[in-house]
C-alpha positions, 0 to 999 in steps of 0.5 A: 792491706789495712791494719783493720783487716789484718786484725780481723784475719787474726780474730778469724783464725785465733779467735778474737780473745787468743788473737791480742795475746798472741801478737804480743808474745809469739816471736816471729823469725821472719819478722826479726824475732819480733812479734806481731805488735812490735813489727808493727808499731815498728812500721812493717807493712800489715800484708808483710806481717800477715804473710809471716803469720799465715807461714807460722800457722800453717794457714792454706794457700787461699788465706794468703 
């Protein structure tokens, strides 16, 4: 997964305004207890960080 489609699955399912907010700020266990910006200015793979959003959403199985 590129970062581009990353960002455009969160502007799906959060909106492209809350989406930026929201990776800046929520913590993700899965993710070190980092958010989403610093895991992936940290170079966490996009498909790995999606995968610990989609958990803490709830998203269904087919937006894996």
């Amino acid at each position: 997964m590129r970062h581009s489609e990353f960002w455009a699955r969160m502007d799906q399912h959060l909106g492209s305004a809350y989406s930026a907010s929201w990776a800046s700020q929520q913590s993700i266990a899965a993710l070190g207890d980092r958010t989403v910006d610093e895991a992936l200015d940290a170079g966490v793979p996009p498909q790995r960080v999606w995968r610990a959003v989609h958990a803490v959403l709830e998203l269904p199985a087919s937006e894996r």
